[in-house]
C-alpha positions in Angstrom: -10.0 -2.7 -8.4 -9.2 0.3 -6.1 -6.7 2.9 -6.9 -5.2 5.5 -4.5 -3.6 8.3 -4.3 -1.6 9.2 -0.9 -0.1 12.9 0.4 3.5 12.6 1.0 2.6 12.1 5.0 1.4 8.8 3.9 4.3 6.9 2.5 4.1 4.3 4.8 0.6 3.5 3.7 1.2 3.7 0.4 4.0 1.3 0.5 1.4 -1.1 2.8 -1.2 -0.9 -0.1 1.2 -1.5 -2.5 1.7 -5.1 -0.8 -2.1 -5.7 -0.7 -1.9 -5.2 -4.4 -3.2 -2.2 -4.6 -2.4 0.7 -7.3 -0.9 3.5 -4.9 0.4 6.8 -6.2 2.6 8.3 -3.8 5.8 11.0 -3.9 7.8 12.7 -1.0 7.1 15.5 -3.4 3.1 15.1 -4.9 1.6 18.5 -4.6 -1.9 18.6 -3.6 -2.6 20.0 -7.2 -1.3 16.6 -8.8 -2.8 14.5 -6.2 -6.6 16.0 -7.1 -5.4 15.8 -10.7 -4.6 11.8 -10.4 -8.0 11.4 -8.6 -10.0 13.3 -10.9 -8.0 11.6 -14.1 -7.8 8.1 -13.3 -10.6 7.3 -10.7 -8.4 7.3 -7.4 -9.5 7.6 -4.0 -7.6 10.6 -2.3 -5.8 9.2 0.8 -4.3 12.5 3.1 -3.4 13.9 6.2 -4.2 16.8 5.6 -7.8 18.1 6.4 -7.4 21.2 3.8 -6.5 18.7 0.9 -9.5 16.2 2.4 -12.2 19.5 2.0 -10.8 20.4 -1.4 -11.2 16.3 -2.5 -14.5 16.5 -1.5 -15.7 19.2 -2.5 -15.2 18.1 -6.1 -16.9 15.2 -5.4 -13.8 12.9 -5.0 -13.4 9.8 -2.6 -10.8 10.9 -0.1 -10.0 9.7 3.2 -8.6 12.0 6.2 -6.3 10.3 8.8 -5.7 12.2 12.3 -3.4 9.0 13.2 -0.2 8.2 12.1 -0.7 4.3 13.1 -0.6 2.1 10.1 -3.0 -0.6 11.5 -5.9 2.3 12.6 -5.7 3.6 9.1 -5.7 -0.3 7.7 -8.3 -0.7 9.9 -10.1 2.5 7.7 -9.6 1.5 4.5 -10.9 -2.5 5.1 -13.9 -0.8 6.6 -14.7 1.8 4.2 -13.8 0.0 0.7 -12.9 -3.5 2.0 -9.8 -3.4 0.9 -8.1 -7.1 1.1 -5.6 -7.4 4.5 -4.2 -11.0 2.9 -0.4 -10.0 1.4 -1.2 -12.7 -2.5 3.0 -12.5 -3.8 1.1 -12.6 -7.1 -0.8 -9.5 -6.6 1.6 -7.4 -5.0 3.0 -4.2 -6.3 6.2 -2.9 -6.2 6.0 -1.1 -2.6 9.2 1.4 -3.6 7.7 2.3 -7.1 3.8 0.6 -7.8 5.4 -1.5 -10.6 3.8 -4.9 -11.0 5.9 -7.6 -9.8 6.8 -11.4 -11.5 7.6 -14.1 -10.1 11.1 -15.8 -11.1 13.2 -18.9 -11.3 16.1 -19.2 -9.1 18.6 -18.8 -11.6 17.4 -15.4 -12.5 18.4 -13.8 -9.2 21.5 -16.0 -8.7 24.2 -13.1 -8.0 21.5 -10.3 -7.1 20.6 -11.2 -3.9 23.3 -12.6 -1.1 24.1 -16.3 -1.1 22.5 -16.9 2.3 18.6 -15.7 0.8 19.4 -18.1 -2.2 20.2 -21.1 0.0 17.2 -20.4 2.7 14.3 -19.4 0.0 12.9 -20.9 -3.1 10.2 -18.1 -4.3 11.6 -14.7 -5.5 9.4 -11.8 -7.3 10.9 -9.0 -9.8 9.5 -5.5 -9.9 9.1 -5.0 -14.3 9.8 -1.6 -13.7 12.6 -0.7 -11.1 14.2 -4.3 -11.1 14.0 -5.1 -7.1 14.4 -8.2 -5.9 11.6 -9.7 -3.4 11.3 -12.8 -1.0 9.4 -14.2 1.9 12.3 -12.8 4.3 11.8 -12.1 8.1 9.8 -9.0 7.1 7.1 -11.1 6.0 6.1 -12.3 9.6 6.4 -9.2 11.0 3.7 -7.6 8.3 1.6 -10.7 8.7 1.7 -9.9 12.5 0.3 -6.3 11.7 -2.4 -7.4 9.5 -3.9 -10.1 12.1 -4.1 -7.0 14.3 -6.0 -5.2 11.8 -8.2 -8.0 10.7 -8.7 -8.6 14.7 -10.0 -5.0 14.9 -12.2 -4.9 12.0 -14.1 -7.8 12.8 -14.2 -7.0 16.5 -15.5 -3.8 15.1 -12.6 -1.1 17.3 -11.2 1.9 15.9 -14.5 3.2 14.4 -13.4 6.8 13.5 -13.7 7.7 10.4 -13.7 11.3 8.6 -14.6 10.4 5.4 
């Protein structure tokens, strides 16, 4: 499985890949020291904004990604491209997108009091992070991501956006 590890100008990827089910690192405050340290250590592909930290990735012969855009379906569109990373959101797969912990799925009972009446009477399926205890369901938010990832599965099959710095 893919692992990444993102610049802190790529928070909202990180969180995105996170969803996918993919292991993101990612901290407002990673320095590019500890970013080529977790891609070096632990096998993760070096996702940045910066074309300084991109250079320095590469030249120790670590995967690493450069984005000039800021658009999260162009640098979807990437990533599918480059590592054919999955653009289908599986609740069982997905990470934690505030913290990368793994997520469970619950009962009912056990968010009863932790999330507002109203999202207990309209929605059966609820998921747990195991390490910063967040509550997740199939809210609004959900169509508005799968509208974003149509997009990007639309592009990558019709073959647009083809930059890439990598």
């Amino acid at each position: 499985m893919l692992k990444f590890v993102a610049d802190a100008m790529l928070g909202n990827l990180a969180r995105w890949l996170r969803i996918l089910g993919y292991d993101t690192v990612y901290s407002k405050n990673i320095s590019d020291k500890e970013i080529l340290e977790y891609a070096t250590k632990e096998g993760r592909i070096v996702l940045t904004r910066d074309y300084g930290l991109y250079r320095r990735a590469r030249k120790n012969n670590l995967k690493a990604v450069y984005f000039e855009t800021s658009e999260i379906d162009e640098m979807l569109t990437v990533l599918a491209r480059k590592y054919n990373i999955s653009l289908e959101i599986d609740p069982n797969k997905t990470r934690c997108p505030i913290c990368n912990g793994d997520l469970r799925k619950v009962q009912r009972k056990e968010v009863e009091g932790k999330v507002p009446d109203i999202v207990l009477k309209e929605h059966n399926d609820f998921w747990i992070c195991s390490k910063c205890g967040k509550i997740y369901w199939k809210g609004t938010h959900w169509i508005t991501m799968e509208k974003i990832l149509s997009k990007v599965r639309g592009k990558v099959s019709r073959g647009e956006n083809s930059y890439d710095f990598t």
